[in-house]
N, C-alpha and C positions, 0 to 999 in steps of 0.2 A: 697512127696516133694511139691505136690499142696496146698495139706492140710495144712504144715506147712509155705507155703506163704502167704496163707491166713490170719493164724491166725497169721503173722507177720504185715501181715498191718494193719489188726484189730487192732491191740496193737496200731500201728502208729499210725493211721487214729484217732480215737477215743480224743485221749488228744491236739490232733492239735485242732480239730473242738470244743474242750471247751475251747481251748485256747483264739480261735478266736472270741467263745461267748463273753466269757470275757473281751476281746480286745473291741469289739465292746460294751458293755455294760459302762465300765468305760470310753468310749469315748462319749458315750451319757449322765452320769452324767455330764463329765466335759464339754460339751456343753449348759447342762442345767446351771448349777452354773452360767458360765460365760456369760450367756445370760444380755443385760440390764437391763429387767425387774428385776430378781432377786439377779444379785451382785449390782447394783448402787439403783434401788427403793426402794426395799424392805431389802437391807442390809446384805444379804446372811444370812435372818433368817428362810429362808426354806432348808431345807435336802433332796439333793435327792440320792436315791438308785436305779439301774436298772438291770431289769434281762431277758433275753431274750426279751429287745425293750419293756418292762414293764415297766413302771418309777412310782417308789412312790416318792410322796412329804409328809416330815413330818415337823416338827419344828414345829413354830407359829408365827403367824401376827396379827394385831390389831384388825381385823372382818371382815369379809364376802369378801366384796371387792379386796380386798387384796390377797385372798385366790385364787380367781377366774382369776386375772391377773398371777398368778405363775401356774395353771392349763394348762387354757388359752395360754399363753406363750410354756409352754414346750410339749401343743398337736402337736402344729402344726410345731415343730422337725425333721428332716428324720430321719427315722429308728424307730420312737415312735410309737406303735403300741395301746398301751392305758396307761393313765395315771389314777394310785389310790389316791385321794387326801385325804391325811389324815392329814391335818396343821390344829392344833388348832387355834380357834381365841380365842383372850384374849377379857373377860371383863371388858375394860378399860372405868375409869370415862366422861363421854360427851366430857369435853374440852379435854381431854389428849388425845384421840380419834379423837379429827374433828383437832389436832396439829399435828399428827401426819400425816392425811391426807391430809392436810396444804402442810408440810414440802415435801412429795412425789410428791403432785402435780405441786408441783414448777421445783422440779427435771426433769419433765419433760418439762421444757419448755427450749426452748434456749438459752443460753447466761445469765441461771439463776444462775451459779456456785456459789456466792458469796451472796444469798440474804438468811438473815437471818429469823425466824418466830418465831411471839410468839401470842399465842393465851391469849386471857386476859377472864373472862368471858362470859357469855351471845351471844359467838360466835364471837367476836368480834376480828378481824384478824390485828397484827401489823405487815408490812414488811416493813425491812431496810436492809440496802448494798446494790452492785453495780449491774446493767443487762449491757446490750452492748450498746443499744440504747435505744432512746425514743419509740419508737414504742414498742420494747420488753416490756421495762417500764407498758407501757399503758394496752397492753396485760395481763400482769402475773397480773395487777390490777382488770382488769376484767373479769379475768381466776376466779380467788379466790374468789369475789365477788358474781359468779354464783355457789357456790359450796354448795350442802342440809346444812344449821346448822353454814352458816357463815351471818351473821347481819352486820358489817360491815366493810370496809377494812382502817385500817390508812397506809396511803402510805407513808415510810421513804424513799423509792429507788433513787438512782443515779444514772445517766448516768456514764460511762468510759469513760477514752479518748480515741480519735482517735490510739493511738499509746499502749493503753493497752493489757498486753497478753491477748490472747482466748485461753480459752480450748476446744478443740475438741477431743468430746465425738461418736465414733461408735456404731451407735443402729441396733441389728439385726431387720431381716424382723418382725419375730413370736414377740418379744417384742413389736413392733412397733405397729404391729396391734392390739395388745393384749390391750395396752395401749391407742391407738385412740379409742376402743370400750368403753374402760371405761370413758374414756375423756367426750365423749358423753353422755353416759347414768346416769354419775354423776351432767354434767350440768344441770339447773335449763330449760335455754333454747334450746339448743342441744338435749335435750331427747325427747323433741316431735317428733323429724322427725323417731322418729324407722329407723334408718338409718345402713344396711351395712355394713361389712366394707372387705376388701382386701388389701393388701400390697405386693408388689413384685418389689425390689430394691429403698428402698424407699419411692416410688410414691403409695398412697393410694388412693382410688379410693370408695367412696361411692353410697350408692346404696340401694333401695325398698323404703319402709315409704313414706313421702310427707310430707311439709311444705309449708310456706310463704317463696316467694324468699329471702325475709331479713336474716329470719330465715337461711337459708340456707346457703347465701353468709358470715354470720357469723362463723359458722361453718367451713366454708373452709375454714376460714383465720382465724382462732383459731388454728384448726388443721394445717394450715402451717407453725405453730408460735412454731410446738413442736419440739424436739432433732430428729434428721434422719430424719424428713420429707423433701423429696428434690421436691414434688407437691403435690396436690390434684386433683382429678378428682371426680366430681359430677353428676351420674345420676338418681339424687333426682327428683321427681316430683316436681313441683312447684303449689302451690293450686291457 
């Protein structure tokens, strides 16, 4: 009678705990999919699969960058134990390329919903449509302007009015940082500070490297100018 309880819960036991694998596996894609980084920046053009807290990314994005923000992004997930990244990047022509990362790095800034991009030649960056305010304005001008392979920005942008809808956009932690990191290291002037980064409810918090205080104080109000950043905290050395 022992014998045959046993090998009744064995039976039980067994398709529960794959069940639950399972459970918990399809709850980890669909946390990854619906992450910022990859359903709004990147377009839900990465694929992911999980299995046992293993997550592959496949699909494709435009180069290198790109690939490393969707990595990036779905490491730092509960329950992700190691991510296989295997997204292709496409080899797309110069312009069609530095338009494409045009177009994402605007998405991440605030109050950008509405601004249009067209890259013309020689790097050369047109934006039109609306932001929220003049400051956003100014911002997302010389956001773009500091970005490798842009020459230089023709500004169409407009303010909204005081009374215009906003969209408000919820940015996870893991995207958030994922995205401050590259915000940085893609800047022309941001990437000297080799700068840190952590994020926890928002608030990002930099850290190691060293710059010039300008340098710095730059950076911190760049970065406070993005989607979900609700502060910055800076323990940049100052040279």
């Amino acid at each position: 009678m022992k014998i045959h309880l046993l090998l009744a819960l064995a039976i039980v036991t067994t398709p529960v705990s794959l069940l639950a694998s399972n459970k918990e596996d399809r709850a980890l894609e669909t946390a990854a999919r619906t992450t910022f980084a990859l359903h709004v920046v990147l377009g839900d053009t990465v694929q992911v699969t999980a299995k046992d807290g293993v997550v592959t990314l496949g699909g494709g994005v435009s180069d290198h960058n790109w690939s490393l923000i969707a990595e990036n992004t779905v490491k730092q997930l509960p329950g992700v134990t190691r991510v296989q990244n295997q997204i292709g990047e496409g080899n797309l022509p110069s312009d069609a390329r530095l338009t494409q990362h045009v177009r994402n790095r605007v998405l991440m800034q605030r109050g950008s919903d509405l601004v249009q991009v067209l890259v013309a030649r020689s790097g050369v960056v047109k934006l039109s449509g609306d932001v929220d305010d003049a400051e956003q304005k100014a911002i997302v001008v010389e956001v773009i302007g500091a970005l490798d392979g842009v020459t230089k920005v023709e500004n169409e942008l407009h303010v909204r009015g005081a009374g215009a809808e906003r969209t408000i956009v919820v940015v996870d932690d893991a995207s958030l940082n994922a995205l401050v990191t590259f915000a940085i290291v893609t800047n022309r002037r941001m990437s000297a500070l080799y700068a840190g980064t952590a994020t926890k409810d928002g608030v990002v918090t930099l850290s190691g490297g060293g710059g010039t205080q300008s340098d710095i104080d730059y950076a911190v109000k760049v970065i406070g100018t993005m989607r979900g950043v609700k502060s910055v905290v800076s323990s940049i050395p100052a040279a």
